[in-house]
MIBA-967276 format. One line per field, with one value per residue (C-alpha): chain; residue number from 1; x, y, z. Coordinates in nm, 3 decimals. Each point is the difference from the previous one (the first is absolute). Layout:
BEGIN
cadena <- A; ...
num <- NUM; ...
u <- X; ...
v <- Y; ...
w <- Z; ...
//
This chain:
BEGIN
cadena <- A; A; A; A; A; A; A; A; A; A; A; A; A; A; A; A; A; A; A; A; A; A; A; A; A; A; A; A; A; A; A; A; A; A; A; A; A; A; A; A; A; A; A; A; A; A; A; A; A; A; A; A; A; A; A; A; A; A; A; A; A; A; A; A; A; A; A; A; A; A; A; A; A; A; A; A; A; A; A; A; A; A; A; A; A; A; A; A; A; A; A; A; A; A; A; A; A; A; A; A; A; A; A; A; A; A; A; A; A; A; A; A; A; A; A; A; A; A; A; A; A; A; A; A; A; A; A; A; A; A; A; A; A; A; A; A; A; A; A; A; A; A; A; A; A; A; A; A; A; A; A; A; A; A; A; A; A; A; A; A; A; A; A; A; A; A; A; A; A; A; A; A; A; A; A; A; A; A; A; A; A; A; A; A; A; A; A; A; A; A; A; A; A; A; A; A; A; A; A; A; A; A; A; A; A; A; A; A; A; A; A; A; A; A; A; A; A; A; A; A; A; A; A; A; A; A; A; A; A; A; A; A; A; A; A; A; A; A; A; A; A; A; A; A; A; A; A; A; A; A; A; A; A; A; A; A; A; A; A; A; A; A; A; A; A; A; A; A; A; A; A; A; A; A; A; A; A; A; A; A; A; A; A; A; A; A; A; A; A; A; A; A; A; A; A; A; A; A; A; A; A; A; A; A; A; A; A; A; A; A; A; A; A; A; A; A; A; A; A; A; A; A; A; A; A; A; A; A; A; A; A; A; A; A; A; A; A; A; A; A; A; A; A; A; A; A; A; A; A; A; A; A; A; A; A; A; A; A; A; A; A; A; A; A; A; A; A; A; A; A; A; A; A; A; A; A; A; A; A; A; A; A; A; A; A; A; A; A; A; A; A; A; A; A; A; A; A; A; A; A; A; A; A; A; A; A; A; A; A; A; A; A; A; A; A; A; A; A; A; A; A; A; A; A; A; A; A; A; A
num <- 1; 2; 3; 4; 5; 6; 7; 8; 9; 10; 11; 12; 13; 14; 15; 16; 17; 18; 19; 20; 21; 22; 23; 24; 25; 26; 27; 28; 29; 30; 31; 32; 33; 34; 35; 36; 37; 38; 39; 40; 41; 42; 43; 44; 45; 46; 47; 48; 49; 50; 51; 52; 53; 54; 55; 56; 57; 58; 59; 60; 61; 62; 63; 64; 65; 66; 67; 68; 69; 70; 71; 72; 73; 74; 75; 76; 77; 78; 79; 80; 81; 82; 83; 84; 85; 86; 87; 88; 89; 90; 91; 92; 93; 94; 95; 96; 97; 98; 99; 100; 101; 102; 103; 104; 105; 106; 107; 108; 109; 110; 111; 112; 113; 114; 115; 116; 117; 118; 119; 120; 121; 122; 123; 124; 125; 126; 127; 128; 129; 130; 131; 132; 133; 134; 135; 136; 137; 138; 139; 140; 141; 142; 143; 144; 145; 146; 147; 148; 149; 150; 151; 152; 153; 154; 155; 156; 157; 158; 159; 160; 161; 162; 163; 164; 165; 166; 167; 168; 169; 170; 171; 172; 173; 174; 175; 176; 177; 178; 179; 180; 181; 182; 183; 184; 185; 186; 187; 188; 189; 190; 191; 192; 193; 194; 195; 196; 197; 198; 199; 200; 201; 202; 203; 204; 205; 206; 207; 208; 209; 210; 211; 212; 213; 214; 215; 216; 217; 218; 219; 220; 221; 222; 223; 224; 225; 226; 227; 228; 229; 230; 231; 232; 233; 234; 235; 236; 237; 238; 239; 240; 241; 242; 243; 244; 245; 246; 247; 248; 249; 250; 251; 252; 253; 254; 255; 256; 257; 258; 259; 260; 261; 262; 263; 264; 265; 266; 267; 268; 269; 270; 271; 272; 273; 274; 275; 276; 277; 278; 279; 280; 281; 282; 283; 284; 285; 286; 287; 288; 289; 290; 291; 292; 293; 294; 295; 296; 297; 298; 299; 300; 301; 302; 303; 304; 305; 306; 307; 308; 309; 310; 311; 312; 313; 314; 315; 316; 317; 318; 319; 320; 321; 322; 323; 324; 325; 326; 327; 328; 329; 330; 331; 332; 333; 334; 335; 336; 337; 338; 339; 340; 341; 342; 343; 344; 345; 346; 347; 348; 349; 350; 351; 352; 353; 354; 355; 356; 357; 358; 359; 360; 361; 362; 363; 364; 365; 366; 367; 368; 369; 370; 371; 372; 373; 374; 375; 376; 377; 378; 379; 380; 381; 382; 383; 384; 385; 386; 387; 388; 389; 390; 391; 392; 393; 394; 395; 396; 397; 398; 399; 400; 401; 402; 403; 404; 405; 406; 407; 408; 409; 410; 411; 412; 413; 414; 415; 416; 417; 418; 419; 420; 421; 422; 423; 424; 425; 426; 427; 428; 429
u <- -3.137; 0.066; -0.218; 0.169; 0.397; -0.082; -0.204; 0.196; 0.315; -0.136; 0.013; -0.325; -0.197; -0.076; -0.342; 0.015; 0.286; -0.215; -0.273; 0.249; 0.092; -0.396; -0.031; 0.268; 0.226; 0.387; 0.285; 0.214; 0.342; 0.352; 0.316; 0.226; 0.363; 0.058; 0.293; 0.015; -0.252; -0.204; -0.029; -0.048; -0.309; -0.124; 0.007; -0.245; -0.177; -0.026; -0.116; -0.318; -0.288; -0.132; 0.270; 0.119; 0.365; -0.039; 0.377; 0.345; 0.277; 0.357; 0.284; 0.222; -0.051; 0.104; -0.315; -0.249; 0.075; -0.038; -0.326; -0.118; 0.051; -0.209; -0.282; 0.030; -0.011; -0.322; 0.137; 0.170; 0.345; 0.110; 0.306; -0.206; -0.280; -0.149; -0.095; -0.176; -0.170; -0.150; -0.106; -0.364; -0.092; 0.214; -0.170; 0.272; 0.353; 0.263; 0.287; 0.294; 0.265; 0.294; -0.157; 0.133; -0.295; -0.267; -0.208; 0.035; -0.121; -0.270; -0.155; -0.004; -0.122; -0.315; -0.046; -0.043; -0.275; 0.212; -0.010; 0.335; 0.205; 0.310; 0.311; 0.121; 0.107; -0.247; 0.236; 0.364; -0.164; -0.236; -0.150; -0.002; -0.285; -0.181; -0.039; -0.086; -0.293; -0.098; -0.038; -0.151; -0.297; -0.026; -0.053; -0.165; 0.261; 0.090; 0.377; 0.125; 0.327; 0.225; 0.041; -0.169; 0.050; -0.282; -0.179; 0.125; -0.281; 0.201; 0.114; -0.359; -0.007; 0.296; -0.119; -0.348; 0.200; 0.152; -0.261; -0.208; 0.286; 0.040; 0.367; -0.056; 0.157; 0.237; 0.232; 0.298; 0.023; 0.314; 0.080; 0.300; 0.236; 0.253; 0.253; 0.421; 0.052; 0.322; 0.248; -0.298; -0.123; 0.320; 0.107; -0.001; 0.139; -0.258; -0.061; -0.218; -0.325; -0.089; -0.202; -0.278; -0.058; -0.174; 0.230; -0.175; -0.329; 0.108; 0.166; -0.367; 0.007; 0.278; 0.319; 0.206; 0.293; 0.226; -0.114; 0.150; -0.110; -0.058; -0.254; -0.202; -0.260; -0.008; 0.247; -0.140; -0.133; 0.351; -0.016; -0.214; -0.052; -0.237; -0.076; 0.052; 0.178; -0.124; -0.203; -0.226; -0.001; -0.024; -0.135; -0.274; -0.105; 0.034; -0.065; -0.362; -0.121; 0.114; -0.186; -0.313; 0.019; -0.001; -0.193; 0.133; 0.122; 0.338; 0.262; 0.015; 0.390; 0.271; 0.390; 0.256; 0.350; 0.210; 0.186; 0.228; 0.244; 0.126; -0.122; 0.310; -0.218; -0.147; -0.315; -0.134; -0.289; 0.088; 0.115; -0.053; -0.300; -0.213; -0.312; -0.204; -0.390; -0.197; -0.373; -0.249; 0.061; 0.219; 0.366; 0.090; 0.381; 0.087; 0.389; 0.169; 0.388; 0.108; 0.381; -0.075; -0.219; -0.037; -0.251; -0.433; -0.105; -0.396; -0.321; -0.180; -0.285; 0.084; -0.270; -0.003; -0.182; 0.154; 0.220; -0.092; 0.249; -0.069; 0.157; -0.182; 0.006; -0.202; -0.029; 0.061; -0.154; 0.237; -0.151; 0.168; 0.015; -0.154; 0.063; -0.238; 0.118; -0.065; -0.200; 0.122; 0.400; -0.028; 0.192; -0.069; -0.127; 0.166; -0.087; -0.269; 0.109; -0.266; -0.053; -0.187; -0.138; 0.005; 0.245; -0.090; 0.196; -0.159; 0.094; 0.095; -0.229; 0.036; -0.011; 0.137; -0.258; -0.284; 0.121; -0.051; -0.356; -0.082; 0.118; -0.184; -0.334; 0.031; 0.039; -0.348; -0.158; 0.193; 0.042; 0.315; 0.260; 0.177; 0.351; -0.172; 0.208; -0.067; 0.158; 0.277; 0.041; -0.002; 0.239; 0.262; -0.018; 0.124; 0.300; 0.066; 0.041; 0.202; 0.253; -0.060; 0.092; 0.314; 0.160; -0.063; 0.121; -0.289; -0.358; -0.277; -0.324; -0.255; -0.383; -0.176; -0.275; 0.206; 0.274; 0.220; 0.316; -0.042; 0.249; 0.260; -0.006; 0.286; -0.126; -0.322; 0.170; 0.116; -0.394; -0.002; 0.240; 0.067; -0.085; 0.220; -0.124; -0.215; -0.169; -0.250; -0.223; -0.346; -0.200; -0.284; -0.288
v <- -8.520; 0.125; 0.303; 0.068; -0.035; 0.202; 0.319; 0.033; -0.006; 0.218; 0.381; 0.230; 0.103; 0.383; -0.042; -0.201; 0.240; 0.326; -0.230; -0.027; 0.377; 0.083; -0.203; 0.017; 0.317; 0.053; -0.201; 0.175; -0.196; 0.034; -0.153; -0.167; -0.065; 0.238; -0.142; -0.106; -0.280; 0.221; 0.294; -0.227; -0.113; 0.302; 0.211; -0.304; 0.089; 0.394; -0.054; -0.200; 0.286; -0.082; -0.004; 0.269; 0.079; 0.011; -0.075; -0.159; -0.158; -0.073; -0.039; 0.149; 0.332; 0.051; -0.273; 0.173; 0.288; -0.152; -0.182; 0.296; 0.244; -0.272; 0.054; 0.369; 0.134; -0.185; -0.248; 0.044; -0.145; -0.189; -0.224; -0.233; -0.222; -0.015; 0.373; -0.059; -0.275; 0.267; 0.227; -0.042; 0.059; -0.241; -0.322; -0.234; -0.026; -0.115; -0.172; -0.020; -0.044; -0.252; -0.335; 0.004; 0.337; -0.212; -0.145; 0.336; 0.221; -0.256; -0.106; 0.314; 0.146; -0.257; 0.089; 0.345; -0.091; 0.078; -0.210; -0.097; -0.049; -0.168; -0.098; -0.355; -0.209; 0.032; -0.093; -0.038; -0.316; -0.273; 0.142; 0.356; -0.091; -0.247; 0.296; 0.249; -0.239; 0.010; 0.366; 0.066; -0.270; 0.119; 0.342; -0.081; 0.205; -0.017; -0.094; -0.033; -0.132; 0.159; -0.330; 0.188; -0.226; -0.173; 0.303; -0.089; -0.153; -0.182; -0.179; -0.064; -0.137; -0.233; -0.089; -0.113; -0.228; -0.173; -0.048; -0.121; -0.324; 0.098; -0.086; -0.299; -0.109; 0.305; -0.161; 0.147; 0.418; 0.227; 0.353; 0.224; 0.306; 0.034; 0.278; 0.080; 0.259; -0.091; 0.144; 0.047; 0.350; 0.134; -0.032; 0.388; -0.024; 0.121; 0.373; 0.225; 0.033; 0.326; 0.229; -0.005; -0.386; -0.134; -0.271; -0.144; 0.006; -0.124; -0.339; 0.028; -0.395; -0.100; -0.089; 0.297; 0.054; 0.314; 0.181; -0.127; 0.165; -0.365; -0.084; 0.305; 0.056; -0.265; -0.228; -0.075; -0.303; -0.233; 0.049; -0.258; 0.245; 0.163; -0.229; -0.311; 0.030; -0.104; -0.223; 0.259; 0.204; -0.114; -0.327; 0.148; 0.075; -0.315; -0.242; 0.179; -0.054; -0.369; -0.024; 0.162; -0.175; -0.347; 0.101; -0.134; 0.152; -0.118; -0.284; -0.308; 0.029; 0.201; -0.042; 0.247; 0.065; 0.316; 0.322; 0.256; -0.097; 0.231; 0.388; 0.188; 0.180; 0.007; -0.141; -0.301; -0.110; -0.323; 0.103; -0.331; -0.261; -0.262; -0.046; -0.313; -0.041; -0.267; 0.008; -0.295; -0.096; 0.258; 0.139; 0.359; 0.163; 0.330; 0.117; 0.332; 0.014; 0.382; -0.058; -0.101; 0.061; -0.247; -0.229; 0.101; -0.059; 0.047; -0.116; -0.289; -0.221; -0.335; -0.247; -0.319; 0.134; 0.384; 0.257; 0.351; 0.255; 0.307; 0.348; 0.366; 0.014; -0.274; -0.319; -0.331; -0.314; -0.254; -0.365; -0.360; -0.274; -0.362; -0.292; -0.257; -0.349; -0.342; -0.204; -0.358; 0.133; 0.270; 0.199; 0.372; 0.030; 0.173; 0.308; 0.029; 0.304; 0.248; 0.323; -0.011; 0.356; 0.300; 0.243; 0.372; 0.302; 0.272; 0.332; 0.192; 0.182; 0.303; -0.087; 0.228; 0.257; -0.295; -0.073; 0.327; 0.017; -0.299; 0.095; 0.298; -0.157; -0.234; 0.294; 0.078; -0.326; -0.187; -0.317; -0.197; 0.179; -0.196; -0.056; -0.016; -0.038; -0.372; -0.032; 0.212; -0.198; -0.311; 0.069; 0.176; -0.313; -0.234; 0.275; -0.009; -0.421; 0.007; 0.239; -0.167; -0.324; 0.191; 0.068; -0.264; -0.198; -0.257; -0.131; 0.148; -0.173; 0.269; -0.072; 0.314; -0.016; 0.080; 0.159; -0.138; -0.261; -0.321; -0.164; 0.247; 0.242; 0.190; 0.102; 0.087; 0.256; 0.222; 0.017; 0.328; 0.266; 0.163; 0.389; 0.226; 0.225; 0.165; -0.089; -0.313; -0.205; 0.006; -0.254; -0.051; -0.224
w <- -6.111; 0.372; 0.029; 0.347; -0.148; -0.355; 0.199; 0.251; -0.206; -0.271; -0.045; 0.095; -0.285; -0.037; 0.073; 0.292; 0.107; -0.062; 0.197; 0.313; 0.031; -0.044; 0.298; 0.219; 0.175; -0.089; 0.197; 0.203; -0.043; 0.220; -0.084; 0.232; -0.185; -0.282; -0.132; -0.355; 0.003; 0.233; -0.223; -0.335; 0.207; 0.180; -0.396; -0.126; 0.296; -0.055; -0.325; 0.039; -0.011; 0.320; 0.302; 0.208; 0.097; 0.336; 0.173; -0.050; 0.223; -0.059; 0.284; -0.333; -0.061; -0.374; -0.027; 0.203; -0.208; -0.376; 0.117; 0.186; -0.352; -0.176; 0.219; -0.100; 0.347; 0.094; 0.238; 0.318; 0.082; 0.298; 0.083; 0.275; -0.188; 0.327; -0.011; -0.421; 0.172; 0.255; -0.310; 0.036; -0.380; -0.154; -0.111; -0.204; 0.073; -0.214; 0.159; -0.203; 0.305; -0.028; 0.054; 0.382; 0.079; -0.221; 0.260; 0.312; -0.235; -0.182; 0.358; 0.200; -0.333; 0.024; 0.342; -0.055; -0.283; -0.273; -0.328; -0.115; -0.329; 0.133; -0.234; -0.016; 0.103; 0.283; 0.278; 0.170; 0.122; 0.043; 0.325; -0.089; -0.328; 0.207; 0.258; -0.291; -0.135; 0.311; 0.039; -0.331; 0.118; 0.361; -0.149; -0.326; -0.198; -0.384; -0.013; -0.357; -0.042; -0.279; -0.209; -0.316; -0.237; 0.204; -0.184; -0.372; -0.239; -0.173; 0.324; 0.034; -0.310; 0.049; 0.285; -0.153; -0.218; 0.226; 0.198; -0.255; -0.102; -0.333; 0.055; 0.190; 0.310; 0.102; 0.254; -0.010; -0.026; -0.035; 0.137; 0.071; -0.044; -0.181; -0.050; 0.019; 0.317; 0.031; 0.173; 0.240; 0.158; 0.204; 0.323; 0.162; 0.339; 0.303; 0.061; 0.185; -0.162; -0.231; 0.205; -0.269; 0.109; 0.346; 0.015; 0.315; -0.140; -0.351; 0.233; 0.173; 0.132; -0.176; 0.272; -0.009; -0.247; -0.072; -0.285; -0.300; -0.343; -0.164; 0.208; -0.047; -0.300; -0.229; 0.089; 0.318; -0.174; 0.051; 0.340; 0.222; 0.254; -0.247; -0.301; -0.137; -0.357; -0.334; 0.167; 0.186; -0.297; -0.344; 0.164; 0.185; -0.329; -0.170; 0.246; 0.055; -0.358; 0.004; 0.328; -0.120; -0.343; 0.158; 0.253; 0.330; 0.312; 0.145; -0.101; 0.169; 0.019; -0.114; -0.066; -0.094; -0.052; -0.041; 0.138; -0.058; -0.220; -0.234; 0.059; 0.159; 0.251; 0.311; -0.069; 0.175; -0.224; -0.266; -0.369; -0.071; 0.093; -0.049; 0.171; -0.088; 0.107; 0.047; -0.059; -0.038; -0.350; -0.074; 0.023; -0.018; -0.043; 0.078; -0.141; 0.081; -0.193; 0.113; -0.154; -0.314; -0.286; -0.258; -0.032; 0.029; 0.342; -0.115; 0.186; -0.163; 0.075; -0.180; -0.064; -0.176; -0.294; -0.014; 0.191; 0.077; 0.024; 0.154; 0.106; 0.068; -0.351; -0.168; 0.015; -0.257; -0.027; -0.206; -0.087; 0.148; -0.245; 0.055; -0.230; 0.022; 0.103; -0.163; 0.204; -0.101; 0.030; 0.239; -0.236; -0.119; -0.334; -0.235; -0.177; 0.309; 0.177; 0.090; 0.165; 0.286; 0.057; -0.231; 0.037; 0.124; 0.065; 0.197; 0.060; 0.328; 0.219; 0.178; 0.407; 0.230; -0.030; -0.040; 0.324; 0.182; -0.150; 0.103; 0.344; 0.007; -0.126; 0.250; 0.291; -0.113; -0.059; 0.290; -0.200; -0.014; -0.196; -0.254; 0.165; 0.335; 0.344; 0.010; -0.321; 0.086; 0.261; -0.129; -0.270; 0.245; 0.226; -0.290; -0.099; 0.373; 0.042; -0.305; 0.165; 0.311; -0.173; -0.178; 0.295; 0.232; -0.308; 0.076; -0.182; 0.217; 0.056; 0.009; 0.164; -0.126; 0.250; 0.328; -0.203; 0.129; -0.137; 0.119; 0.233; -0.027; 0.316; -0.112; -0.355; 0.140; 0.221; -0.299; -0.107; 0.221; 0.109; 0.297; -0.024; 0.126; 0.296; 0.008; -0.267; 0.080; -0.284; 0.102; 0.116; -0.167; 0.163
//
C-alpha cells in the first residue's frame, strides 16, 4: 500500500485532530467570490472549530451580503480583493471567482503571504497556472486546488487498485457528461448592468462586453471569455482522477471534435465533444452530449482483466472473462472462461469537507496539500489542449516540459490571453 496516496487522502482522526488544535492557533479565513459555489465552500469553512471569519468580497452585492450574514457579523466586506488581501490578520483565502479572476486573485494572494484555497479549474489558461505554481514556490505558499474528490477515500482506494494491476493492462479509459439542456439558457438582449453589480470589476481581464444577464453568475461558464464548458468543469474533475490514478503528467497528443450545435442560445462553449488523449500505453476519452440525455456517459478505467467504474458515490469493480486457448489449434477451449479479478463494490466517501481539512492542516504543517497547484495545473492544461484542439479542429502535439504545442505557432498562441487594462499577470521569477 501507498502510505503517501491513502494518508493524505484519508480523513483526520479525532485524536490527531484534538492533537492539531492543542498545538496550533485558529485560521483567520476571507472569501473572495461568494456566489453559490463560494458560499457552499466558505460554510464548510466556518464550521471547522478552528478558523476565524475574518472578511469577504463580492463585486455582487446580494452575494457579499448572504456570505457576509454567514460569518455572523465577524468579517468585514469589501468589493476590491485587493483591499482583503491588505487585511493584515487574514491567513487563507478562498477564491471562488469565475475561472477568468482564478489566477489575479491566487498570485497577488501568495504575494501578500496568504495561503490559498482556489476553485477549479485552476486557470483561464496554460500560462496563467504555470505563473501561479510559480508563485506558490517563490513564496512557499499552500495552494489547494478545489478538485475534492482528490480528498475522497474511496478515490484513494480506487486509485490503489489500479495502481496495484489487479485489472491488468488499463489502456483505454472513459469519461464525460451527459445531460438534455435543451432549448439552451435564453438569449436576453444587452442592458445596463443592475446597480447592485460592479460590472467592470466582475469583466476584471476579460475583453469588455455589455452587460448581458446570461453571462453573469453561473452561466458564465459557456462563455470563453470566462470558462471553458463541460470541459473545464465536470472534466477538471474527471480528467484529474484518471491522471492521478495512472499516474502521469500530460498527454503526448490530443484530438477533438465538436461545437455548438444544438442549444438555442448565446453560448459559445461545445454541447457536444469528443476529446481523445494519447498517453504512453494508454488512450483516454472525454464525452460531453448537452442536448440529449440517453445513454450513461460514466468514468471507467478498463483493464484487460476488470473495469472500474466510479462516481462521488462509490465505486464497482466488475470481472473480464478469459478462455484459455489450445495450444496445438490455437483455438479457445471451451467451457474455459474465467474471471480474472474479484468483483468489489465500495461505497462513497464524503470529500468536500475532507478537502478543506486537509487544506487547513496543511496551512499549519506546510506540506503539500492534496489537490496541490501543480496538480491543478496539470489537469487544467490537458482540459485546455482539448479545447484548444476543439476549435482549431486539429490533433495537437503537446511537449509537457516547455509547455508548449509542438510545431504549431498559431495554437500555441491561444495558451495565454491578453488581459485587459489595467489589469497585468504577474511575473514571477
Amino acid at each position: 500500500m501507498d502510505r503517501r496516496l491513502f494518508f493524505t487522502a484519508a480523513a483526520t482522526t479525532a485524536a490527531s485532530y484534538s492533537r492539531i488544535l492543542g498545538a496550533n492557533d485558529r485560521i483567520t479565513a476571507g472569501i473572495i467570490g461568494a456566489g453559490g459555489q463560494g458560499r457552499g465552500v466558505w460554510g464548510r469553512f466556518l464550521k471547522q472549530p478552528d478558523v476565524n471569519p475574518g472578511a469577504v468580497c463580492d463585486v455582487y452585492r446580494p452575494h457579499l451580503e448572504r456570505a457576509m450574514a454567514m460569518a455572523e457579523g465577524k468579517a468585514k466586506a469589501y468589493t476590491d480583493f485587493r483591499k482583503l488581501l491588505e487585511q493584515k490578520d487574514i491567513e487563507a483565502v478562498i477564491v471562488a471567482t469565475p475561472d477568468h479572476w482564478h489566477a489575479l486573485p491566487t498570485v497577488m494572494a501568495c504575494q501578500a503571504g496568504k495561503d490559498v484555497y482556489v476553485e477549479k479549474p485552476l486557470s483561464l489558461t496554460v500560462r496563467e497556472g504555470r505563473v501561479m505554481v510559480d508563485a506558490a514556490r517563490k513564496y512557499n505558499r499552500v495552494v489547494q486546488t478545489g478538485s475534492q474528490q482528490r480528498s475522497g477515500a474511496h478515490y484513494a482506494r480506487a486509485v490503489e487498485i489500479i495502481r496495484s494491476g489487479k485489472l491488468g493492462k488499463i489502456a483505454h479509459i472513459t469519461a464525460g457528461h451527459i445531460r438534455n439542456s435543451m432549448p439552451g439558457f435564453g438569449r436576453p438582449p444587452d442592458c445596463p448592468p443592475p446597480p447592485e453589480l460592479d460590472w467592470d470589476m466582475w469583466l476584471g481581464p476579460a475583453p469588455y462586453r455589455p452587460y448581458n444577464p446570461f453571462r453573469c453568475i453561473y452561466n458564465f461558464r459557456w462563455f470563453w471569455d470566462y470558462s471553458g464548458g463541460q470541459m473545464t468543469n465536470w472534466g477538471a474533475h474527471n480528467l484529474d482522477i484518471a491522471r492521478w490514478a495512472m499516474n502521469v503528467r500530460a498527454p503526448l497528443s490530443v484530438a477533438a471534435f465538436g461545437g455548438r450545435y444544438a442549444l438555442e442560445d448565446g453560448g459559445e462553449t461545445p454541447d457536444v465533444q469528443e476529446v481523445i488523449y494519447n498517453f504512453p500505453g494508454f488512450v483516454l476519452v472525454w464525452s460531453v452530449r448537452e442536448m440529449n440525455s440517453a445513454g450513461k456517459a460514466g468514468f471507467e478505467f478498463h483493464g484487460t482483466k476488470g473495469n472500474l467504474s466510479i462516481s462521488r458515490s462509490g465505486f464497482k469493480v466488475t470481472a473480464e472473462n478469459w478462455e484459455e486457448t489450445d495450444e496445438k489449434t490455437f483455438k479457445k477451449k471451451p467451457n474455459s472462461k474465467k474471471a480474472m479479478v474479484a468483483e468489489i463494490s465500495d461505497p462513497g466517501s464524503e470529500q468536500p469537507v475532507a478537502h478543506v481539512r486537509n487544506f487547513l492542516d496543511c496551512v499549519k504543517s506546510r506540506q503539500r496539500p492534496n489537490a496541490d497547484v501543480e496538480e491543478g495545473h496539470l489537469t487544467a492544461v490537458m482540459c485546455h489542449l482539448g479545447n484548444i484542439a476543439t476549435r482549431l479542429g486539429r490533433s495537437l502535439r503537446w511537449d509537457a516540459e516547455k509547455e508548449q504545442i509542438i510545431g504549431d505557432p498559431e495554437a500555441n498562441r491561444w495558451l495565454e490571453k491578453e488581459y485587459r487594462r489595467p489589469w497585468q499577470l504577474p511575473k514571477i521569477s
